[in-house]
C-alpha beads as a LAMMPS data file, in Angstrom:
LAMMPS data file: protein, C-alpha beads

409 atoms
408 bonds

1 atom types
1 bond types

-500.0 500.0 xlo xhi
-500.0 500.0 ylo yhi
-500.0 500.0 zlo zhi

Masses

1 110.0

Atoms # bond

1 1 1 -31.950 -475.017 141.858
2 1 1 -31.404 -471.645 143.187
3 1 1 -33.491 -468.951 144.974
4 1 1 -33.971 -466.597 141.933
5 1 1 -34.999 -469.410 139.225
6 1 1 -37.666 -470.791 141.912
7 1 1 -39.588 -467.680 142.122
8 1 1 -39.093 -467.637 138.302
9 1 1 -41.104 -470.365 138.162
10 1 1 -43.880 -469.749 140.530
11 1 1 -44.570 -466.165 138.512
12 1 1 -44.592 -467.280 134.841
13 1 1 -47.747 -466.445 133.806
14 1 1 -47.444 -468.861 131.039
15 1 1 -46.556 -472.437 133.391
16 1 1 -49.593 -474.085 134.223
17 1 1 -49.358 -476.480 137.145
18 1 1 -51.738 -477.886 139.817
19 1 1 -51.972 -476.147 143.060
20 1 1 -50.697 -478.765 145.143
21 1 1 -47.209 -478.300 143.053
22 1 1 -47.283 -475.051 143.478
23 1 1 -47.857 -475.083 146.899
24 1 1 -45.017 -477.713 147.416
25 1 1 -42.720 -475.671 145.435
26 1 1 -43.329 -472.236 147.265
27 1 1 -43.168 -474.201 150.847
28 1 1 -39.238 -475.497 149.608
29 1 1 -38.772 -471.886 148.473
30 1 1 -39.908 -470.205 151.847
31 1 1 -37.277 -473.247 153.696
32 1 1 -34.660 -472.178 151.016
33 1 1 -34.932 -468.776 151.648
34 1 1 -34.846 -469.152 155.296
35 1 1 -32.010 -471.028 155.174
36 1 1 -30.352 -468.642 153.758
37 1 1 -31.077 -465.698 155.552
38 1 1 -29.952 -467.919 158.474
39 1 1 -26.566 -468.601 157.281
40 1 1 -25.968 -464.986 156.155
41 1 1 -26.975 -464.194 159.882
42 1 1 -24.688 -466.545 161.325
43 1 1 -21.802 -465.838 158.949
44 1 1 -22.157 -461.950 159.752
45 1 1 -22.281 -462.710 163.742
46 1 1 -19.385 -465.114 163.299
47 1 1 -17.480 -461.882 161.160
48 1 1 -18.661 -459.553 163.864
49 1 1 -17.355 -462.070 166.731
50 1 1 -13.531 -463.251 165.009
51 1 1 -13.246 -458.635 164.178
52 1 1 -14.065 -458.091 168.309
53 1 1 -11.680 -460.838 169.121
54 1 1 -8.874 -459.714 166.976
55 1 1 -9.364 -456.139 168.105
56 1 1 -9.254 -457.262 171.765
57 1 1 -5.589 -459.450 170.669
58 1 1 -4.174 -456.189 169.503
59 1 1 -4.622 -453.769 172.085
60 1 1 -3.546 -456.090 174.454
61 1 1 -0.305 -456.949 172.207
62 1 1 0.060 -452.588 172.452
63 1 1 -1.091 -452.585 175.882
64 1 1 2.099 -454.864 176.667
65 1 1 4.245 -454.002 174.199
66 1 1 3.831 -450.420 175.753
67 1 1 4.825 -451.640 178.953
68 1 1 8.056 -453.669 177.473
69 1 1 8.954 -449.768 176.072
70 1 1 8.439 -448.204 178.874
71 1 1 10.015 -450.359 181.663
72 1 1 12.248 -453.547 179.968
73 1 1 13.682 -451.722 176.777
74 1 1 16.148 -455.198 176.693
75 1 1 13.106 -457.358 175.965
76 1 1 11.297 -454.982 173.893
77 1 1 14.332 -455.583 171.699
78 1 1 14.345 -459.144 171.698
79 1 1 11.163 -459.508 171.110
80 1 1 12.104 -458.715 167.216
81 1 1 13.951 -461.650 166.748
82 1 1 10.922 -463.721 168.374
83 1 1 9.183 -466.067 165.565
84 1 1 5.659 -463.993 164.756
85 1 1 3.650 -466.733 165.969
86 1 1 5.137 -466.757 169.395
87 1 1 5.788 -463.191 169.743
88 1 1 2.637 -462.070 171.556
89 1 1 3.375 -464.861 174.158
90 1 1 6.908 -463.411 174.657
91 1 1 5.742 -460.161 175.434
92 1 1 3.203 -461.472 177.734
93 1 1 5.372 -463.213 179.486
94 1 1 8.383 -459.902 179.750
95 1 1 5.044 -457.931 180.735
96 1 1 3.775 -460.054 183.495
97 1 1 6.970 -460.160 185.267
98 1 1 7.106 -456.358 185.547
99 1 1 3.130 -456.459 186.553
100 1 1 4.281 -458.462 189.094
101 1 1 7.256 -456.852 190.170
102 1 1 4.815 -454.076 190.928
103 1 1 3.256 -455.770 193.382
104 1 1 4.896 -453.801 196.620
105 1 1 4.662 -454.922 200.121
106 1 1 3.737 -451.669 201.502
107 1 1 2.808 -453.073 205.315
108 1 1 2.899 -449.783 206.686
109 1 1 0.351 -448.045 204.221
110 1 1 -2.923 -446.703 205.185
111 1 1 -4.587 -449.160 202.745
112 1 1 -2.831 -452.131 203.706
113 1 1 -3.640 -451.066 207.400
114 1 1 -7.154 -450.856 206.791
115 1 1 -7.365 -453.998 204.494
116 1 1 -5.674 -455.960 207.780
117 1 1 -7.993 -454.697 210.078
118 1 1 -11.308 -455.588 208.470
119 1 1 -10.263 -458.858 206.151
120 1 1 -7.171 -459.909 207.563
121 1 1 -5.213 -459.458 204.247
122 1 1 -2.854 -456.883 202.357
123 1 1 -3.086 -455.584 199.116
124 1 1 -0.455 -457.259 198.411
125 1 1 -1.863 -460.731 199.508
126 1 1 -4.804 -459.471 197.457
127 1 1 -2.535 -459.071 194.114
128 1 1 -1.200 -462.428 194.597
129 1 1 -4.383 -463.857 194.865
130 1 1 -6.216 -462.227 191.572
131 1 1 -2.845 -463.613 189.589
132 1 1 -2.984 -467.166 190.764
133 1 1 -6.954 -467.155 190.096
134 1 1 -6.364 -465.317 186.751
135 1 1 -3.842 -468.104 185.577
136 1 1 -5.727 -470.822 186.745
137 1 1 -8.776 -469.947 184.629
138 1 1 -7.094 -469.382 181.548
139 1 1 -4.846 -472.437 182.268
140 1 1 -8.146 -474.549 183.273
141 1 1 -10.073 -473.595 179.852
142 1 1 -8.373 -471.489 177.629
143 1 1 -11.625 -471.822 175.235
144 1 1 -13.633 -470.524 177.041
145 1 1 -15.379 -466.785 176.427
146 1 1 -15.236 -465.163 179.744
147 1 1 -14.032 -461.989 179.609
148 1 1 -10.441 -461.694 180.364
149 1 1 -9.587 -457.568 181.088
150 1 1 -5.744 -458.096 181.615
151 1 1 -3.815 -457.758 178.661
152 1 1 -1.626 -460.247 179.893
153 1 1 -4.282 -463.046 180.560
154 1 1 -5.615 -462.261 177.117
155 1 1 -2.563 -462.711 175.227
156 1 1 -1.639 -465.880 177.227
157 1 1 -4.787 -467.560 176.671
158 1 1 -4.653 -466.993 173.005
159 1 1 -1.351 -468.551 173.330
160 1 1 -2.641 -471.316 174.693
161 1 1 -5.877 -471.595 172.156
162 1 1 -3.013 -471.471 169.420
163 1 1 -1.275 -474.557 171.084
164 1 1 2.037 -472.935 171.818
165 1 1 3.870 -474.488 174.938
166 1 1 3.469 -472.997 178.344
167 1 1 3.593 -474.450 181.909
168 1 1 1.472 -472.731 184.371
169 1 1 4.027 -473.983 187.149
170 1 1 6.556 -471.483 185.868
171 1 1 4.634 -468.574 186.585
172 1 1 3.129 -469.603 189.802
173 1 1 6.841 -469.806 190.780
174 1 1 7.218 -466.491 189.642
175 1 1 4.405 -465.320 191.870
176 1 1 5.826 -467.490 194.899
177 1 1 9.251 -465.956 194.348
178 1 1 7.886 -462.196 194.619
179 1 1 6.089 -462.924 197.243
180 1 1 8.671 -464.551 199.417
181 1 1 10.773 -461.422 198.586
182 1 1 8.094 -459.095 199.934
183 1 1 8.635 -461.302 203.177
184 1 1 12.475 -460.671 203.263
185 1 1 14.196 -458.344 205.128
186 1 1 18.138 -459.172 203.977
187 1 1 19.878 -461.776 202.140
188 1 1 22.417 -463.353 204.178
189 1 1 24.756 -464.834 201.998
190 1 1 25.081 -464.439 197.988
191 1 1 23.534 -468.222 197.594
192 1 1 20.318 -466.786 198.535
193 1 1 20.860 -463.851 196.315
194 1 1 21.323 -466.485 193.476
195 1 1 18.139 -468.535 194.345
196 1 1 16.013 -465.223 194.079
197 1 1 17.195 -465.498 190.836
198 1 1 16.324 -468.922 190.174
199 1 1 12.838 -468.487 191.509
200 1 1 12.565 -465.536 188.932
201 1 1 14.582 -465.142 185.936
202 1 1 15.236 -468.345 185.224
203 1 1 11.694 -468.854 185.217
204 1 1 10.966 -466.681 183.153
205 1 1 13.842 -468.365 180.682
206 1 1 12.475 -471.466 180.965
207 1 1 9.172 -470.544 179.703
208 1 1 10.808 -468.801 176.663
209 1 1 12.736 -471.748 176.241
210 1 1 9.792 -474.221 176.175
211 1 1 7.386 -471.598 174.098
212 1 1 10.042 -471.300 171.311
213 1 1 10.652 -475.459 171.542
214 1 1 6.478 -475.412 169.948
215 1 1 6.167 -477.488 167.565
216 1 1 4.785 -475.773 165.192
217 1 1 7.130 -472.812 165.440
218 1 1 10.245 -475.310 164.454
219 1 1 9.868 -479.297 164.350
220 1 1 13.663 -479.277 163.540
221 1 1 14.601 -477.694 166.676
222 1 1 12.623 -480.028 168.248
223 1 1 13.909 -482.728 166.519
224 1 1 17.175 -481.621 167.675
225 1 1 16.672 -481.387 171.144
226 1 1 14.556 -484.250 171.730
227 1 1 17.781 -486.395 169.965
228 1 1 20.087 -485.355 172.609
229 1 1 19.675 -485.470 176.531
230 1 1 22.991 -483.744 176.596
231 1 1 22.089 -481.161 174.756
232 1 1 18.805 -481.065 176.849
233 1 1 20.819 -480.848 180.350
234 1 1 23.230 -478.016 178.505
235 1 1 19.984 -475.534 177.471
236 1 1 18.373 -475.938 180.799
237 1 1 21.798 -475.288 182.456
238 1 1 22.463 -472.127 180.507
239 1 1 18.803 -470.687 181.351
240 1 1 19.342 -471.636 185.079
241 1 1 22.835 -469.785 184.874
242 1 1 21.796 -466.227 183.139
243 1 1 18.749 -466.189 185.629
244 1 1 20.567 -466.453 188.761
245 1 1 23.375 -463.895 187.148
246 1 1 20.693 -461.857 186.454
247 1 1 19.244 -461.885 189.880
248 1 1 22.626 -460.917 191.698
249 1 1 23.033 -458.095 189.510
250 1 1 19.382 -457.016 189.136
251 1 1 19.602 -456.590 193.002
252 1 1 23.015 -454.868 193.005
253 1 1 21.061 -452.080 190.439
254 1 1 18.290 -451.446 192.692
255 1 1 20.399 -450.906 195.487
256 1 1 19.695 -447.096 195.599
257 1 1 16.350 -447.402 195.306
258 1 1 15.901 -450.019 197.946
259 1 1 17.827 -447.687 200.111
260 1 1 15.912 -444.444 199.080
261 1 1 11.993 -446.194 198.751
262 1 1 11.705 -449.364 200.648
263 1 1 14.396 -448.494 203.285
264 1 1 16.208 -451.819 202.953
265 1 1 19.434 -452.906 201.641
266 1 1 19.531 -456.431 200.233
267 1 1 23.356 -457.055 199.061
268 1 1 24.431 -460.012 200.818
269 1 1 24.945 -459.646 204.933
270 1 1 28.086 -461.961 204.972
271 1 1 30.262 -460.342 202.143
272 1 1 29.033 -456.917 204.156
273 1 1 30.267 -458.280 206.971
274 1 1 33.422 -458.986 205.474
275 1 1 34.431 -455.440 204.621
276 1 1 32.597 -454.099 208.278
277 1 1 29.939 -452.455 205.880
278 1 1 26.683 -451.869 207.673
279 1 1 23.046 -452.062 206.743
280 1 1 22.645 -448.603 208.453
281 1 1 25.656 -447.155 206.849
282 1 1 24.054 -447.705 203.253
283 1 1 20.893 -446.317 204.056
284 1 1 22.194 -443.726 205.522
285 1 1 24.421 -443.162 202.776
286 1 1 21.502 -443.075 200.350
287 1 1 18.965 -441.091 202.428
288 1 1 21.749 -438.050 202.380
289 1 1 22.478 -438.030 206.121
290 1 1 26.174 -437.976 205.431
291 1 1 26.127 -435.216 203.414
292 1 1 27.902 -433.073 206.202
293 1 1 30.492 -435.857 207.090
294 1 1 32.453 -436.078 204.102
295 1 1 35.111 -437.960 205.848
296 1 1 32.312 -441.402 206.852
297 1 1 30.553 -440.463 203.556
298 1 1 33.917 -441.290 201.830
299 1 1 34.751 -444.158 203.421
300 1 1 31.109 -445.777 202.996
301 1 1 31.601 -445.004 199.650
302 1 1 34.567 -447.153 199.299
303 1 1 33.242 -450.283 201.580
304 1 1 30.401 -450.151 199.279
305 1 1 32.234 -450.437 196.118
306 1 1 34.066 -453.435 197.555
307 1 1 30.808 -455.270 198.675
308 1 1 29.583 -454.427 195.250
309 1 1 32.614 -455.990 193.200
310 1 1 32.446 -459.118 195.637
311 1 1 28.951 -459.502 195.041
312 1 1 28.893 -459.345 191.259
313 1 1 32.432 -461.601 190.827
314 1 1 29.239 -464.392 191.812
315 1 1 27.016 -462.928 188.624
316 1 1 30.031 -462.887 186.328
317 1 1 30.639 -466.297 187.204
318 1 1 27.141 -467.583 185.975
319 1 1 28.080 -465.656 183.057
320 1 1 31.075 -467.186 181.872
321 1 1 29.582 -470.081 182.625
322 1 1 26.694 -470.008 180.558
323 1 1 29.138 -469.255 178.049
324 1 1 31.156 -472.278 178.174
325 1 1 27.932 -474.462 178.148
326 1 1 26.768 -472.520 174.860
327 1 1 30.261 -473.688 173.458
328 1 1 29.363 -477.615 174.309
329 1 1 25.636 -477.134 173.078
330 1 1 27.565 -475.171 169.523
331 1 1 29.980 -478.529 169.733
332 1 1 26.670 -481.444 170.359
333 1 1 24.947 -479.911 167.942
334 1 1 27.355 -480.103 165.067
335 1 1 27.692 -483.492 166.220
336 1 1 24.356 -484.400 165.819
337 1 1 24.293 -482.833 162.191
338 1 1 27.150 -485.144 161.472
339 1 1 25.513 -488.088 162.546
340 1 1 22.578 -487.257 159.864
341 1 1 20.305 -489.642 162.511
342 1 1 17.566 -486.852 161.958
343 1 1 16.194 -486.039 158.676
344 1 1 14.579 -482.852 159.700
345 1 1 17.737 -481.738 161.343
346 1 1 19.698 -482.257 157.986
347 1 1 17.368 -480.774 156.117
348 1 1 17.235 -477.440 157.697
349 1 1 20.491 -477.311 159.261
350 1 1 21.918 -475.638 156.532
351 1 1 19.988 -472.427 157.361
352 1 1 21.099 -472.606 160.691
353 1 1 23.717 -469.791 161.886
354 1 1 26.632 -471.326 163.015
355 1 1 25.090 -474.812 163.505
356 1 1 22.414 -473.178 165.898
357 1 1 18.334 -472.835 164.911
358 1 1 17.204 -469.552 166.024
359 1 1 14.523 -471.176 168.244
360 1 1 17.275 -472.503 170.363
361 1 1 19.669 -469.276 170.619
362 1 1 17.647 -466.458 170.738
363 1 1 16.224 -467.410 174.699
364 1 1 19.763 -467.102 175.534
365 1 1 20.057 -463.382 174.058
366 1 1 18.426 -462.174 177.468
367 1 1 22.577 -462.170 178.779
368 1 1 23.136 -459.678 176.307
369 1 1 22.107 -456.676 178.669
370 1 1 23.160 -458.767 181.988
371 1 1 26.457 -458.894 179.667
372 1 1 26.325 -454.830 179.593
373 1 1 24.987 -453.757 183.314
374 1 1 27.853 -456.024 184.361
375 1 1 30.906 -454.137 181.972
376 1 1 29.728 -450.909 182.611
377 1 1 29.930 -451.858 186.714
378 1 1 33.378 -452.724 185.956
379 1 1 34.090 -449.350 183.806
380 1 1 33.058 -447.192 186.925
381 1 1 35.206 -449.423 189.233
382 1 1 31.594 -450.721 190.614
383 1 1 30.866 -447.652 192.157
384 1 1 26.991 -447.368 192.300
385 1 1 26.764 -443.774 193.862
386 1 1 28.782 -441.673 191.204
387 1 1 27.875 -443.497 188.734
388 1 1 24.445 -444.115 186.898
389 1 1 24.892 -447.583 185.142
390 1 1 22.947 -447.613 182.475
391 1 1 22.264 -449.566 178.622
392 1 1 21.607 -446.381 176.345
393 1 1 18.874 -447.756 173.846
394 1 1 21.500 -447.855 170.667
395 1 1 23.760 -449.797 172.250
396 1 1 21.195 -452.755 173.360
397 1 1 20.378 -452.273 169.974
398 1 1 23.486 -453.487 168.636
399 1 1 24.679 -455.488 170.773
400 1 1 21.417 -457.374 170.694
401 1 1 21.349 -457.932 166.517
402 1 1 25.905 -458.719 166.942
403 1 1 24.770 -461.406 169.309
404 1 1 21.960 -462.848 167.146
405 1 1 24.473 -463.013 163.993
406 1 1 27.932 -464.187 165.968
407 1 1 25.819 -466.896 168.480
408 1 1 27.646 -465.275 171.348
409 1 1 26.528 -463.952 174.531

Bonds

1 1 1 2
2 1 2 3
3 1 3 4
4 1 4 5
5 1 5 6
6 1 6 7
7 1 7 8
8 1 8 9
9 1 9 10
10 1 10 11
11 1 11 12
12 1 12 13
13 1 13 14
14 1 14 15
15 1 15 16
16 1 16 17
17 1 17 18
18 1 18 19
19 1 19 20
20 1 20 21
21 1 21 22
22 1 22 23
23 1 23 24
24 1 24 25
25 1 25 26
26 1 26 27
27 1 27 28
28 1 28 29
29 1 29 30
30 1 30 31
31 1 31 32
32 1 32 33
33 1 33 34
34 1 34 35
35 1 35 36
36 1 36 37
37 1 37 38
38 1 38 39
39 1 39 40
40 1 40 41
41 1 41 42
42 1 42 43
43 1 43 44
44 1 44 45
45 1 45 46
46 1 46 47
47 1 47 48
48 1 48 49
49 1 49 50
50 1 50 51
51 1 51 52
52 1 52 53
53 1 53 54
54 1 54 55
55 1 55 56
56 1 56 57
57 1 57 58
58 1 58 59
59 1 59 60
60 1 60 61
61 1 61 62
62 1 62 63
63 1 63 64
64 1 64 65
65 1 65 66
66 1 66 67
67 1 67 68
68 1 68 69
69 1 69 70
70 1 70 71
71 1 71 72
72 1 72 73
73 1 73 74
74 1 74 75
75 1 75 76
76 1 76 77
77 1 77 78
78 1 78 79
79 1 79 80
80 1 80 81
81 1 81 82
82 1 82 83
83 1 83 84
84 1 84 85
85 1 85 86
86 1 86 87
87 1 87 88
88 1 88 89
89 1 89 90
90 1 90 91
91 1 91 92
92 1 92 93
93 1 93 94
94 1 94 95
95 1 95 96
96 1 96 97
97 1 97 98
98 1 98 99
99 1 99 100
100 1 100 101
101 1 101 102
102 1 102 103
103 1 103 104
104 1 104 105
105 1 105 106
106 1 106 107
107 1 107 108
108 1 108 109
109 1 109 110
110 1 110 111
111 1 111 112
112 1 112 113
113 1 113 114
114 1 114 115
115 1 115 116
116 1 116 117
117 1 117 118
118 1 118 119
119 1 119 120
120 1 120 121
121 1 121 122
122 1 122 123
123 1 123 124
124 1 124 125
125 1 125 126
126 1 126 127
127 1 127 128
128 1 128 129
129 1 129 130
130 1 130 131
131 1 131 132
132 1 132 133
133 1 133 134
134 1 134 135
135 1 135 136
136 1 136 137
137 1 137 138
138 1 138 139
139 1 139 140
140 1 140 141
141 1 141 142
142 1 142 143
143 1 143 144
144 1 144 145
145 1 145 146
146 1 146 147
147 1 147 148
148 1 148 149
149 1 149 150
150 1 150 151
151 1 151 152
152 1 152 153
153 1 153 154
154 1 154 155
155 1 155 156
156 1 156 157
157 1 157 158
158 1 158 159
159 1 159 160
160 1 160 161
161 1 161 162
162 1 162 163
163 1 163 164
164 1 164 165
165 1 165 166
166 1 166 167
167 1 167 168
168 1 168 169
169 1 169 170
170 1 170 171
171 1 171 172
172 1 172 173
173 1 173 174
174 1 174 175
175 1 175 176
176 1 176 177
177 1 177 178
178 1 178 179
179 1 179 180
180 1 180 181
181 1 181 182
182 1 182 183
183 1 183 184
184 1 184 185
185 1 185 186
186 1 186 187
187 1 187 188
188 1 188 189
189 1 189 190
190 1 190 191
191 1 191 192
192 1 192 193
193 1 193 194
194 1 194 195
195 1 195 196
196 1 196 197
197 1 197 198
198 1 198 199
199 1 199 200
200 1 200 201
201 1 201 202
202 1 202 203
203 1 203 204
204 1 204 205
205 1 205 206
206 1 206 207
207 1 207 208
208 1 208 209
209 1 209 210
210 1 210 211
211 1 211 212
212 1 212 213
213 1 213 214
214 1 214 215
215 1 215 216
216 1 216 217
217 1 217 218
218 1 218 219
219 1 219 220
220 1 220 221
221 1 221 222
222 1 222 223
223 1 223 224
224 1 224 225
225 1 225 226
226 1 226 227
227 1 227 228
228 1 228 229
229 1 229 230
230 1 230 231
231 1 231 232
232 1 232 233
233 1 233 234
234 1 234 235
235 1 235 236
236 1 236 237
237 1 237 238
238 1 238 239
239 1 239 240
240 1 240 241
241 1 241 242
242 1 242 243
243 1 243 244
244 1 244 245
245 1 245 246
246 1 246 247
247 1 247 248
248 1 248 249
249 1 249 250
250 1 250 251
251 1 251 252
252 1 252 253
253 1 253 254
254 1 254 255
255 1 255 256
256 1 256 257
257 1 257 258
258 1 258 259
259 1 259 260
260 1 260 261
261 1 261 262
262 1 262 263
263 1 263 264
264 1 264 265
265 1 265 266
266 1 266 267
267 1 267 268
268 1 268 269
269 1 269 270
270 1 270 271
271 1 271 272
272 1 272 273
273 1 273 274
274 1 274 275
275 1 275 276
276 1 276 277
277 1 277 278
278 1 278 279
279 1 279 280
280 1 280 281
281 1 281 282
282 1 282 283
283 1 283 284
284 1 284 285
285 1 285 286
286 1 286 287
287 1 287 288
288 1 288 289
289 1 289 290
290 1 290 291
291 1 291 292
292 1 292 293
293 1 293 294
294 1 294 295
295 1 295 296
296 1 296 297
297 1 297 298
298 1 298 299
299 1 299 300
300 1 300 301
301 1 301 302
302 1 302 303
303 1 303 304
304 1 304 305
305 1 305 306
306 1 306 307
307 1 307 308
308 1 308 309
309 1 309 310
310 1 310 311
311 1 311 312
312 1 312 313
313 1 313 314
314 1 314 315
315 1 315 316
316 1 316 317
317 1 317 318
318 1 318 319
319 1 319 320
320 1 320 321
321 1 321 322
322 1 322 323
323 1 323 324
324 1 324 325
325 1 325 326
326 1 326 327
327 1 327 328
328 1 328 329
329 1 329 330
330 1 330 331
331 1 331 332
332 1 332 333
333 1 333 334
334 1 334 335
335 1 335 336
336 1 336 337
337 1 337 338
338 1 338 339
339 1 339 340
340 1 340 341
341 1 341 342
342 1 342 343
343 1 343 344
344 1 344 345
345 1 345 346
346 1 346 347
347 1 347 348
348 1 348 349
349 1 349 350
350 1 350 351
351 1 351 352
352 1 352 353
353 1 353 354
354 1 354 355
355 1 355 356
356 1 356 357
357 1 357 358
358 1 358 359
359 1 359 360
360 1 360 361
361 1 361 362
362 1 362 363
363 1 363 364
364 1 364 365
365 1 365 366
366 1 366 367
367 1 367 368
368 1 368 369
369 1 369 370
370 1 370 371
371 1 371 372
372 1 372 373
373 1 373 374
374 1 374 375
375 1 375 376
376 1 376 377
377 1 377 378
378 1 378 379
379 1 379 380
380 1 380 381
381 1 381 382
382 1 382 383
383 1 383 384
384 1 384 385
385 1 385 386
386 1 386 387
387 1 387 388
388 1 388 389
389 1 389 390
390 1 390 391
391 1 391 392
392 1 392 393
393 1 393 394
394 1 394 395
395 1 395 396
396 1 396 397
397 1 397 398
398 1 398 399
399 1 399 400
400 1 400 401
401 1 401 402
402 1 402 403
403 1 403 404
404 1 404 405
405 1 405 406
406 1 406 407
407 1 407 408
408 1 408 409
């Protein structure tokens, strides 16, 4: 019986019925009624709660998506050929390194004086800190309401809520690494160049690699790793390679602005060494006090372009490296379709671009622009100071969607 045909009753003039009925029927009325007021309540604050939510989950996907545009146009890119459901992790991931790689270690700075002075800590200490607290509450209970005002920690605790893989240890490595480099003055050999870039990039690939290994995003993929420790080893390998490339030449980039903002030089001591190349030669190289000494200015010039080829022969080696472990992962994978041991995997495997699931290549697409940087070095015969070496937008474009369709990096 619904509401309407129980007040029907109750105001017939033409039903007779004792008053305790009556009264009966009007009490289960007033508790039906109520009832349902209460559940149109609840449903309208539940409506009002899931449209605030979802309006909070887009502007942070802009807010970071912005930040992709405006300062890692390479992963702004890939982050196309992400699977929907993972993309907003992606780009919260690409968007939290660069927060992080804001994080400056200023000593010197009026702030950072004062800050020292009356709490015995930087800003920069301070930065760390509201990271490693921020991940470790979203980490600790992604379901829970507290407001999260970092578009980052908002779109990686959705994440989370949606049950996509991510390891918290990852980015606290991340934060570790940036803040050992703060605490550097030099690199002294191109090894410790390379584990900079272990302690960052490949981070970072790792926890692209294990988001797009969710299960829900592709059980065949995961099917497919999980039947081969090989191919396991080889995916790891490659991630571990293109981050430590990337570090090398990420460093080798920056080296005017190192020069020019921070007043340091961080290509490798030893190969500097090598080719008599001073610290105080680049920076003073950089900071225009050669300008009237054409002759030194020249010569730097040269040194420099020397250090700068020796320094990124250790990048291009991770590079072709990672190549010819994508080869063996193209070769154990057709192997393992052969075998037909995994339903799943000969199921889908068909769809797959030359034997490889997207969810296993397209982590390995970050070498595309690595891939670039590096040719166009070798275009200007590695010389940083004439030269601006750049990706212009079209071609990272391209290059990104050839790589997707050939399974080459």
């Amino acid at each position: 019986m619904n509401l309407d045909s129980c007040y029907q009753m109750i105001h017939r003039p033409h039903i007779t019925a004792s008053l305790p009925v009556l009264t009966t029927l009007y009490t289960q009325t007033e508790m039906l009624r109520q009832s349902t007021v209460q559940v149109q309540r609840q449903l309208v604050r539940h409506s009002s709660t899931t449209s605030s939510y979802s309006t909070q989950i887009s502007r942070a996907r802009e807010a970071c998506a912005s930040s992709l545009r405006q300062y890692d146009k390479s992963s702004y890119i890939l982050s196309a050929y992400i699977p929907s459901p993972a993309r907003d992790c992606f780009i919260a991931l690409r968007a939290f390194n660069i927060e992080v790689s804001k994080i400056t270690g200023n000593e010197e700075s009026q702030v950072n004086k004062k800050l020292r002075s009356t709490i015995g800590v930087s800003s920069t200490d301070l930065r760390i800190k509201f990271w490693e607290e921020t991940l470790y509450k979203i980490f600790q209970n992604p379901g829970s309401d507290q407001v999260v005002g970092e578009p980052v920690a908002l779109l990686l605790r959705d994440s989370l809520r949606n049950g996509l893989n991510l390891d918290v240890s990852y980015l606290n490595q991340i934060l570790m690494s940036r803040n050992e480099f703060l605490k550097r003055q030099q690199f002294q050999t191109v090894d410790e160049l390379c584990g900079y870039g272990e302690g960052l990039y490949s981070q970072l690939n790792y926890l692209v690699q294990n988001l797009l290994l969710s299960d829900q995003l592709s059980p065949s993929t995961v099917a497919l790793v999980e039947e081969s420790e090989k191919l396991r080893n080889l995916i790891t390998e490659i991630a571990a390679h293109l981050g430590q490339a990337t570090g090398v030449a990420s460093m080798v980039l920056a080296t005017e602005y190192n020069a020019k903002v921070q007043d340091k030089v961080y290509l490798p001591v030893d190969v500097m060494s090598r080719f008599e190349l001073s610290q105080e030669d680049v920076l003073r190289l950089y900071q225009g006090h050669l300008e009237e000494d054409k002759a030194t200015k020249n010569d730097v010039e040269l040194l420099l372009r020397d250090v700068v080829y020796e320094t990124c022969i250790t990048a291009n080696d991770h590079l072709l490296t990672a190549r010819s472990k994508l080869e063996e992962v193209k070769t154990t994978t057709k192997e393992i379709i052969k075998s037909q041991s995994q339903p799943l995997v000969n199921q889908k495997s068909g769809s797959w671009k030359k034997s490889l699931p997207d969810c296993l290549f397209v982590p390995f697409m970050n070498a595309v622009p690595l891939s670039l940087y590096l040719s166009s070095l070798e275009k200007h015969d590695f010389d940083l100071v004439k030269n601006k070496i750049q990706n212009p937008y079209w071609k990272l474009v391209s290059r990104t969607f050839r790589s997707y369709q050939t399974r080459k990096i």
